[in-house]
C-alpha positions, 0 to 999 in steps of 0.5 A, a space after each residue: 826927911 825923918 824928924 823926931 815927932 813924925 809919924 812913919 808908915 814902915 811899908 812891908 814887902 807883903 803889904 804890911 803896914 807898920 805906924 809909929 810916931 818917931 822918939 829920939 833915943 827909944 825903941 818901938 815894939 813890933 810883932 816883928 821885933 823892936 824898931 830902933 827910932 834913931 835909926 829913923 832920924 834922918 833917913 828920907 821918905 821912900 828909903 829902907 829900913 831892916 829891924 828885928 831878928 829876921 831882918 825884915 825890911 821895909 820901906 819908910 812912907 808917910 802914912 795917909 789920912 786913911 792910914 792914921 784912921 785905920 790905926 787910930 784907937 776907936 770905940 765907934 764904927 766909922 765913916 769908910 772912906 768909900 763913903 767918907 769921899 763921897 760925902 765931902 764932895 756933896 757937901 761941897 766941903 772947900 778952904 773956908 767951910 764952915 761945918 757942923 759934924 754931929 756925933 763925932 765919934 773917934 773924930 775921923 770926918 771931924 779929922 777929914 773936914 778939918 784937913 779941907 777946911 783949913 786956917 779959914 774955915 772951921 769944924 764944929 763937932 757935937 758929941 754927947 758921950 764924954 768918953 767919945 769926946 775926950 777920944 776924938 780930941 786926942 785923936 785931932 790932937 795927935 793927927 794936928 788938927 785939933 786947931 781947926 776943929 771945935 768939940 763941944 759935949 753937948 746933945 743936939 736937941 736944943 739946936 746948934 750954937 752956929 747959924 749960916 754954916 754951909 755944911 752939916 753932916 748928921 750922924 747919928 742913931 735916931 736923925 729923922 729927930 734932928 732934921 728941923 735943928 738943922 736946917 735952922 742951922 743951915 745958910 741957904 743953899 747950905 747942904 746936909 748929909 745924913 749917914 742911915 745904916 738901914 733903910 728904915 732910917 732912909 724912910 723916916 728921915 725922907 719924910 721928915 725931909 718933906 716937911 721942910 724947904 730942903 730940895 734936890 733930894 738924893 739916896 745913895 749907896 756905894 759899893 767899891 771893888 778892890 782888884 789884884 795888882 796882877 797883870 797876868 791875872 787881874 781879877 777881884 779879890 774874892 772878899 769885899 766891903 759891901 753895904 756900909 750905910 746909907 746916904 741922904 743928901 739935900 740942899 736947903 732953901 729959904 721957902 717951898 715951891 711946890 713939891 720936892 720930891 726928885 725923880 
């Protein structure tokens, strides 16, 4: 059931989404016309709602993670979820995680690390540009997750204040600078993962790899195909996302034994 303060996905007919958070006793402006919230109140998840002029009905949903992030205000690209998903499983992110996410941005893999970890874990996010700081904390504010996650404004070149975490996510233009700061800050057998629009990044950050106990090495790609819904017709749509970045993935141990090369 709807109550005030809640954020609802208003699910249009032709795919059209509409996110607003629920304010007793006022009115949301919409390109289609003007939502009265009251009429929200109450209502359970997955019924209908008409507004505006035309009298356009929706259907009312709660918005998923994915929603929040598309709509949220940013000033940063960020993670698809394509790549996003993949990126917590290989990190193995669970309940209890301790995890360092660097150049934190609008805050969504903060927001995606912080919905996994939980009351047990905890998320600790570096950014050192002041006006992408204070919007990450607005947005885990107003996603609620803010009490899972620690934001400092501070650059990573002197190191990370935690030791042992079991995740590190490096975002960040120049990464191959970084790599030392983070496997000092890695627990052994704790895993990186490293975000490389272009694959002279990939490059500099495989050498940089070599040079410390990291192993089981990977590069990837993902590309994802969206189809229409179509029974009589299912084909792709004829635009996709493609390349978005990159993505290194190593796991660090204590000491060499030999080479590390993956095959």
């Amino acid at each position: 059931m709807v109550k005030e303060g809640d954020k609802v996905l208003l699910y249009g007919e032709d795919g059209s989404k509409i996110i607003i958070t629920v304010e007793k006793g006022k009115k949301k402006g919409t390109h289609l016309g003007h939502v009265n919230m009251d009429d929200l109140i109450g209502k359970e998840y997955g019924d209908l709602i008409s507004f505006g002029k035309k009298e356009r009905t929706f259907y009312i949903l709660p918005p998923t993670y994915i929603d929040l992030i598309f709509n949220m205000k940013r000033r940063t690209q960020i993670v698809y979820p394509k790549d996003a998903s993949y990126i917590l499983f290989k990190l193995d992110i669970k309940p209890g995680s301790r995890v360092i996410d660097t150049g934190v941005g609008s805050g969504a893999m903060c927001g995606a690390f912080a919905r996994i970890v939980g009351n047990k874990g905890k998320v600790y996010g570096y950014e050192r540009r002041e006006d992408f700081y204070n919007l990450a904390k607005k947005n885990l504010e107003g996603w609620n997750l803010d009490k899972f996650v620690e934001l400092k404004l501070r650059d990573i070149a002197q190191g990370f204040d935690e030791m042992n975490i079991d995740a590190l996510l490096l975002d960040v233009p120049d990464p191959y600078n970084y790599i030392q700061q983070c496997w000092q800050a890695l627990k052994g057998g704790g895993k990186i993962g490293i975000i490389c629009p272009t694959t002279n990044q990939v490059q500099q950050v495989l050498e940089r790899l070599y040079e410390y106990p990291f192993i089981d090495v990977e590069v990837w790609e993902n590309l994802m195909r969206r189809f229409k819904p179509n029974p009589e017709r299912l084909r792709p749509f004829d635009r996709m996302v493609a390349h978005t970045t990159y993505l290194v993935f190593a796991t660090k141990v204590l000491r060499k034994m030999g080479g590390v090369f993956g095959e």
